[in-house]
SEBA-949086 format. One record per residue (C-alpha): residue number from 1; x, y, z. Coordinates in pm, 1 decimal. Layout:
+-----+----------+----------+----------+
!  nr !        x !        y !        z !
+-----+----------+----------+----------+
! NUM !        X !        Y !        Z !
...
+-----+----------+----------+----------+
REM end
This chain:
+-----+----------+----------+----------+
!  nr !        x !        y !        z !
+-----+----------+----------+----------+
!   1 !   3300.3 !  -1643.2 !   2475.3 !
!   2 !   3039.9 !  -1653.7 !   2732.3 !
!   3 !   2720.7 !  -1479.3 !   2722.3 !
!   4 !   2664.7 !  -1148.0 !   2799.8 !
!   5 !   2480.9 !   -815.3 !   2697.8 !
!   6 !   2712.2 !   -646.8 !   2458.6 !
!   7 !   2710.6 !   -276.6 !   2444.4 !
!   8 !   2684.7 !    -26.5 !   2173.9 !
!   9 !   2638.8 !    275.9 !   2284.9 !
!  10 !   2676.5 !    452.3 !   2582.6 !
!  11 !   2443.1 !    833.0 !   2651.7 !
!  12 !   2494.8 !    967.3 !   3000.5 !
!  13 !   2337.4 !   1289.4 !   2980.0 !
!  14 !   1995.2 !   1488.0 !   3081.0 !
!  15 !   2001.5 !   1264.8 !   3448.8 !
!  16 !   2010.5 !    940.3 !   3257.6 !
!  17 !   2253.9 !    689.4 !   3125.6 !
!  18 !   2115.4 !    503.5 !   2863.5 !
!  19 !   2266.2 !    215.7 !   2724.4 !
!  20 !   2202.0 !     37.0 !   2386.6 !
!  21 !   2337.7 !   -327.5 !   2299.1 !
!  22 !   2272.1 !   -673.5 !   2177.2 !
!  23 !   2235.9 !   -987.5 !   2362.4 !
!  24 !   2536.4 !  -1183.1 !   2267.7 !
!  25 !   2540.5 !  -1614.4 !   2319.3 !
!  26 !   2187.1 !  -1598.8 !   2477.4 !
!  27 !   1833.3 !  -1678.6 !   2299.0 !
!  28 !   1644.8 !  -1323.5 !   2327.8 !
!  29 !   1318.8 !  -1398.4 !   2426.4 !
!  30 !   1097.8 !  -1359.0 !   2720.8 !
!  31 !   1102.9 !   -980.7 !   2923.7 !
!  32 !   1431.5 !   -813.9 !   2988.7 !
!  33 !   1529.9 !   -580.1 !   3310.0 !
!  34 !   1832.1 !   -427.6 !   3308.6 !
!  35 !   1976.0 !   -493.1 !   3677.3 !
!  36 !   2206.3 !   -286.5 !   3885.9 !
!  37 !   2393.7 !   -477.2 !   4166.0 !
!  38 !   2570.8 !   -228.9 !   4472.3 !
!  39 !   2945.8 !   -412.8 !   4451.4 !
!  40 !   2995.6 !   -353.9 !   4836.3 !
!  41 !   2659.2 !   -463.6 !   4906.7 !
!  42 !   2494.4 !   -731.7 !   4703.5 !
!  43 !   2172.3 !   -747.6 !   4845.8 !
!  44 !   2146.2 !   -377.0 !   4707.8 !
!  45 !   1967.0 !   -418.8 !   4347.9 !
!  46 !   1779.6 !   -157.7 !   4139.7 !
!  47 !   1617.1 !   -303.0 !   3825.2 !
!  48 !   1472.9 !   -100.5 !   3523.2 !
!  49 !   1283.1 !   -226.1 !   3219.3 !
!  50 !   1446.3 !   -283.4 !   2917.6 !
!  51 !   1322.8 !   -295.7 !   2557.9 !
!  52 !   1414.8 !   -557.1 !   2308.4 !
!  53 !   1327.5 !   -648.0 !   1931.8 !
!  54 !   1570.9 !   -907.6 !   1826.6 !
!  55 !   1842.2 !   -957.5 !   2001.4 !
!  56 !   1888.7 !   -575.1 !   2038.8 !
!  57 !   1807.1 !   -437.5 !   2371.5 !
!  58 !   1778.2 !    -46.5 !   2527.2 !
!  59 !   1709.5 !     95.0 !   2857.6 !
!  60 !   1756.5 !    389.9 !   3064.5 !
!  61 !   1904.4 !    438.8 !   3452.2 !
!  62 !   1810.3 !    739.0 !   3630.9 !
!  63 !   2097.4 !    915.2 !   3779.7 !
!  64 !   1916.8 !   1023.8 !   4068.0 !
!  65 !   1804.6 !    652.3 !   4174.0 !
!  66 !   2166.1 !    597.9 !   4198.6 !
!  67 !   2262.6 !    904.4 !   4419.2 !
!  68 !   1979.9 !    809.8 !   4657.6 !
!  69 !   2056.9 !    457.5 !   4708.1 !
!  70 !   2425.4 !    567.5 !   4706.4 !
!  71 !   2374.1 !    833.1 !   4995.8 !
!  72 !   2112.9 !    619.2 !   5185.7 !
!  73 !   2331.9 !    318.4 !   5237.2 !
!  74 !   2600.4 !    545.5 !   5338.4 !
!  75 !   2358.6 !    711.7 !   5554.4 !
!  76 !   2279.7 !    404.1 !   5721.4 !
!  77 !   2656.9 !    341.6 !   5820.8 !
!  78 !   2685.1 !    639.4 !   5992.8 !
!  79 !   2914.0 !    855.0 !   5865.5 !
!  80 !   2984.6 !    690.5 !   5514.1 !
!  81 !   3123.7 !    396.0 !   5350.8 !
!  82 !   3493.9 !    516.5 !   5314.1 !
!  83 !   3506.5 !    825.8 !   5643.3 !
!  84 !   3779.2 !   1013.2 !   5709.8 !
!  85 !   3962.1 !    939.7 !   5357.4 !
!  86 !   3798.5 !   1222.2 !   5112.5 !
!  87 !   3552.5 !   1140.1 !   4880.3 !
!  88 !   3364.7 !    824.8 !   4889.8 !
!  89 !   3317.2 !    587.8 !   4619.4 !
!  90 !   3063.3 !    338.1 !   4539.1 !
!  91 !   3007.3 !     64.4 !   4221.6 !
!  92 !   2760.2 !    -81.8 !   4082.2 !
!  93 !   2771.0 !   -317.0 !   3821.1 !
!  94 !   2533.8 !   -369.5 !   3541.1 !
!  95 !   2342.8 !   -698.7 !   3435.9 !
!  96 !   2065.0 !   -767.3 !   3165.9 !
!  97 !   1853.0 !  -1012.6 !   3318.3 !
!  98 !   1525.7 !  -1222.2 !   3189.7 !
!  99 !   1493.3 !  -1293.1 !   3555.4 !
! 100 !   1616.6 !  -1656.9 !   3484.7 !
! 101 !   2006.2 !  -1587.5 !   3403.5 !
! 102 !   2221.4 !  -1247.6 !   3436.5 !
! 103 !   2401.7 !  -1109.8 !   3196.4 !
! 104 !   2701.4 !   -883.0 !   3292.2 !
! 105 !   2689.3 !   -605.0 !   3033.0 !
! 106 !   3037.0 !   -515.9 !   2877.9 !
! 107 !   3167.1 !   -438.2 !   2526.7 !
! 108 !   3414.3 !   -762.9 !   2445.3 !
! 109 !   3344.0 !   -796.3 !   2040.3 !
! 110 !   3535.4 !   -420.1 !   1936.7 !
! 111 !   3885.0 !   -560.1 !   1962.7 !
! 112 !   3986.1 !   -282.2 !   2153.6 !
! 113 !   4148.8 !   -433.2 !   2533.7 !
! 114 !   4172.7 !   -195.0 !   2848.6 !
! 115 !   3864.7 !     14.3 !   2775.7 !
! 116 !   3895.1 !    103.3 !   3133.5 !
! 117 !   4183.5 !    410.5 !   3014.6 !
! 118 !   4062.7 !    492.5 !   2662.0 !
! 119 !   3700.9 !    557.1 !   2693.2 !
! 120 !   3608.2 !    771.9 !   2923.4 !
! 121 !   3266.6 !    878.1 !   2965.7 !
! 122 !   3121.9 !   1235.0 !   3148.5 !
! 123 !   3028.7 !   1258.1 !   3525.3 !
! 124 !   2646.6 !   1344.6 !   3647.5 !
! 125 !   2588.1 !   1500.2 !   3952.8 !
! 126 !   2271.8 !   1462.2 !   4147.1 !
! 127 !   2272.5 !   1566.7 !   4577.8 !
! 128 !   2634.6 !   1572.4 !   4571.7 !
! 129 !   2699.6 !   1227.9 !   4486.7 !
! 130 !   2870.8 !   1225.4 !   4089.3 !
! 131 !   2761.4 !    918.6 !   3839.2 !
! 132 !   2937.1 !    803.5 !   3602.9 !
! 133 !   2988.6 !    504.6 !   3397.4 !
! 134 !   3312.0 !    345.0 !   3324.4 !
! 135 !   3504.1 !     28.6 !   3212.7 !
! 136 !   3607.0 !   -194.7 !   3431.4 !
! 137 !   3990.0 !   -414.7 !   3358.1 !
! 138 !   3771.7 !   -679.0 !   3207.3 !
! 139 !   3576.0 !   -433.2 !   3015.3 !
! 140 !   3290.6 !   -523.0 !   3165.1 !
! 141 !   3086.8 !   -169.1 !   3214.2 !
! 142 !   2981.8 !    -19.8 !   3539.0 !
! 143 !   2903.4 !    258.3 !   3713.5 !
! 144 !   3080.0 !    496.7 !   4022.6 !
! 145 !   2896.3 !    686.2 !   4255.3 !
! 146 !   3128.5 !    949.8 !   4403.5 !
! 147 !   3045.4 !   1132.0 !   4712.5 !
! 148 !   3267.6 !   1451.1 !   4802.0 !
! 149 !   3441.3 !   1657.6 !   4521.4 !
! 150 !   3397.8 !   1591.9 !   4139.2 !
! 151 !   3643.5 !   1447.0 !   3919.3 !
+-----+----------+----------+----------+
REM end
């Protein structure tokens, strides 16, 4: 199995998600970040600090960072990234990195396949735009940024 930053736990709630995992088929030292990468638009990264003792790592993404790099890219395209067809969605996908290799965090070592319909997590809203995490078919974990009505 290759490498990656294995979750635990996921707590979206109070304008945060905060995610808690391990660092799975990767030596642990050196400073962490967890990265966000816009799916539509690679060039658009946010990175936040992340803590880790062991091979254990935590770290928090504010929701609102999210809606306002959500809304301003759609901004900048003029009248949004997916007009005229309802609500607009945008992913991001989530990386540890030590600035040296990425990580894509996911939960693979729970035996439990297609994550992406069982678990479920709860929406955030911040400016109109909803956040939410969710699993992708590889159950790699992401999140969507949802412009227009809530889910």
């Amino acid at each position: 199995m290759k490498p990656h930053a294995e979750i635990a736990e996921v707590w979206p709630r109070d304008g945060r998600v905060r995610l808690v995992g391990h660092i799975h088929g990767h030596p642990a030292e050196g400073q962490w970040r967890l990265l966000l990468t816009r799916r539509s638009h690679a060039e658009q990264r946010l990175d936040y600090p992340a803590q880790v003792k062991g091979d254990r790592f935590e770290g928090e993404l504010p929701v609102a960072d999210l809606a306002a790099a959500t809304g301003t890219a759609e901004a900048e395209i003029g009248t949004g990234a997916l007009a005229g067809v309802g609500a607009g969605v945008e992913e991001w996908d989530i990386h540890l990195t030590d600035g040296e290799v990425e990580l894509r965090a996911g939960r693979r070592l729970d035996d439990i396949h297609g994550k992406k319909k069982i678990m479920v997590f709860p929406e955030q809203r911040v400016r109109g735009i909803g956040v939410r995490p969710y699993y992708t078919v590889k159950d790699n974990l992401s999140l969507e940024c949802r412009t227009g009505a809530s889910t």
